[in-house]
N, C-alpha and C positions, 0 to 999 in steps of 0.2 A: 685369546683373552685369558684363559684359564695356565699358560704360560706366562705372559707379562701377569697375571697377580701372583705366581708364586715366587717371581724372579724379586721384584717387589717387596713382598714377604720377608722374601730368604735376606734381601736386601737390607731393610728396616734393622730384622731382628741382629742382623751382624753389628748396626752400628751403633746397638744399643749395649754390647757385648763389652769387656774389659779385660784387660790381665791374660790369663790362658786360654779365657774362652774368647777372644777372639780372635787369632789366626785358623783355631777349632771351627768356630764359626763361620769363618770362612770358607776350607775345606766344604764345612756340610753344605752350605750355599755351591759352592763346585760344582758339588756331587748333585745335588738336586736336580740344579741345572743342567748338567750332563746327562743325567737321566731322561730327564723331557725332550732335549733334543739328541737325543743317543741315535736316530736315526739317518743327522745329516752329521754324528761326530767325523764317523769315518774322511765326508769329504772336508770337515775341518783340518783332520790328521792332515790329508792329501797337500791341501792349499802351503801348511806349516813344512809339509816334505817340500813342497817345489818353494818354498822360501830359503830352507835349508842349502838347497842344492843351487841356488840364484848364489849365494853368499857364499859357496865351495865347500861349508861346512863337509860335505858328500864325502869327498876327497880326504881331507883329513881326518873326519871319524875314521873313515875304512883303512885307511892304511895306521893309526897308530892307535886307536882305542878297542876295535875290534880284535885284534889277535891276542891285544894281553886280556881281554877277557875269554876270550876263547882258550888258553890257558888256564887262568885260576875257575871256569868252568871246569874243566881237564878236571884239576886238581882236588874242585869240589865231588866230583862225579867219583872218583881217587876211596874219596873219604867213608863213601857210603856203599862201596863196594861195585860199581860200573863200569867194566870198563873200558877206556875210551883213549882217541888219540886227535891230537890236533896238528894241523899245515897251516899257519895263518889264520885268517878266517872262518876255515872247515872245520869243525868238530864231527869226529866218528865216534860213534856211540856204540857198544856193544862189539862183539866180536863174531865172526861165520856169516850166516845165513842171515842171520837177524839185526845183523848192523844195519846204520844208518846213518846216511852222514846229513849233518846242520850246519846250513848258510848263516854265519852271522856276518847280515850287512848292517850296516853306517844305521841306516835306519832302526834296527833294533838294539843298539847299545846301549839306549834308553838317556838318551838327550830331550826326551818329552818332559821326565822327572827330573831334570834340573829345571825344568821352566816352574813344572808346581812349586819345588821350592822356593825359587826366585818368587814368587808370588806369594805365598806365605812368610816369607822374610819381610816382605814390602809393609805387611800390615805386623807383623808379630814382633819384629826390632823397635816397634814405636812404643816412645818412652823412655824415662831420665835411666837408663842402664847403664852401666861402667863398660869403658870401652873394650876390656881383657874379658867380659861376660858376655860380651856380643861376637866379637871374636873366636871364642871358645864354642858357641852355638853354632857360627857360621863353620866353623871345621868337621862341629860334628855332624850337622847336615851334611855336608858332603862326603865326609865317610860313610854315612847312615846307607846315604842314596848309593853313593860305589855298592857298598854290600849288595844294599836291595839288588840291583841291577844283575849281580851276580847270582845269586838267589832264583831270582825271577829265569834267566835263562835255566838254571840248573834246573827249574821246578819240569819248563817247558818241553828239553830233553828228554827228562825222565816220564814224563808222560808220552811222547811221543814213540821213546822206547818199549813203555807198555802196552799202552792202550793205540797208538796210529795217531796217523797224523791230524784226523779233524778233531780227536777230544785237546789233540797240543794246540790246533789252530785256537779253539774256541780261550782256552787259559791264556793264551798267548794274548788273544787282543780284550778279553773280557778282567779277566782275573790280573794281569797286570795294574788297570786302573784299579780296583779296589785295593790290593796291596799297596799301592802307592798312596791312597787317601788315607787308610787306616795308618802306614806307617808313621805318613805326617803329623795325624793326630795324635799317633802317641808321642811322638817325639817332642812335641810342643808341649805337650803333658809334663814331662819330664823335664826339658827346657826350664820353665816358669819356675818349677818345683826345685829343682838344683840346680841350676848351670846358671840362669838369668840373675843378676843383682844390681838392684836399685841403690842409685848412686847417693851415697849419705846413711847406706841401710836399713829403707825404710822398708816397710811392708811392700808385696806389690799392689794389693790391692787395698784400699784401706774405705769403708763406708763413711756415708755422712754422719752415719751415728757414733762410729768409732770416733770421731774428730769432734763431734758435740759434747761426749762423754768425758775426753778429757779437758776440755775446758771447764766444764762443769763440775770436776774434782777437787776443782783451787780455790781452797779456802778465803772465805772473806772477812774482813772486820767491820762490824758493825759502829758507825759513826755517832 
């Protein structure tokens, strides 16, 4: 019960929401949600992998998304002084004694965060926007998310390099969700604030008082 009133809640308040706060809005509703049932996520995740792998996605992530981010992983690791080597898929981390090498499968190249997108796109593109500000959003979420994605392995690496394997497991499946929400959120932040424009150039958000006010400004003559 105390699950369906928040879901509800979270529900309501999102579609009372306008302009930037509501794909924001959305996201928090996610995340709330997820939270509550963060204990049957995992076999959500599961259900959404054997969907994946039904549709051959499997196949194709691994053999052309996976190594070129296992590269500019390489690259990133490059940058902050790590160093590492890749074959495909494998990333080796370190050098001697203390290397280590990382599997990057199909499953990790972060095809979960293009679905959030897609979800926040659904509700956050609505609205009289010009087609080239929608467009320009839609790029740069995807750019946004490639980074992230790369990011997120390199953080996972480098923890795994330091501290072992179960503080990388726990970032890996915990801390990728919050990066992903947060990023969202800020990106829609920013979205609204530059990138988005209303067709005719109007405000995006405009109150009913703003629209009463000027009416209310136009002089009259007295009969």
């Amino acid at each position: 019960m105390e699950a369906e009133a928040a879901v509800s809640s979270a529900y309501t308040a999102r579609a009372s929401l306008s302009g930037a706060a509501r794909p924001i809005g959305t996201l928090i509703a996610a995340a709330s949600i997820a939270l509550l049932i963060l204990p049957f996520f995992s076999t959500f995740g599961e259900l959404l992998t054997k969907a994946a792998m039904a549709a051959g996605f499997d196949a194709w992530l691994g053999q052309w998304i996976a190594p070129v981010e296992g590269r500019l992983v390489h690259g990133a690791l490059a940058l902050i002084g790590i160093q590492s080597a890749y074959d495909g898929s494998l990333l080796y981390v370190g050098t001697g004694a203390g290397s280590l090498a990382l599997y990057i499968s199909w499953n990790c190249v972060g095809w979960q965060t293009v679905l959030f997108l897609l979800v926040s796109m659904a509700t956050g593109l609505q609205g009289e926007y010009t087609l080239l500000s929608r467009l320009e959003t839609l790029a740069l979420g995807i750019l946004g998310i490639a980074i992230l994605n790369i990011l997120r392995i390199t953080v996972v690496a480098v923890v795994a390099y330091l501290f072992g394997q179960l503080p990388a497991v726990i970032v890996h499946d915990y801390g990728s969700i919050i990066a992903t929400v947060a990023f969202l959120m800020a990106f829609w932040a920013f979205a609204y604030n530059v990138v988005l424009e209303r067709i005719g150039g109007e405000p995006d958000d405009r109150s009913p008082e703003q629209g009463s006010n000027s009416v209310a400004t136009v002089g009259t003559v007295p009969s």
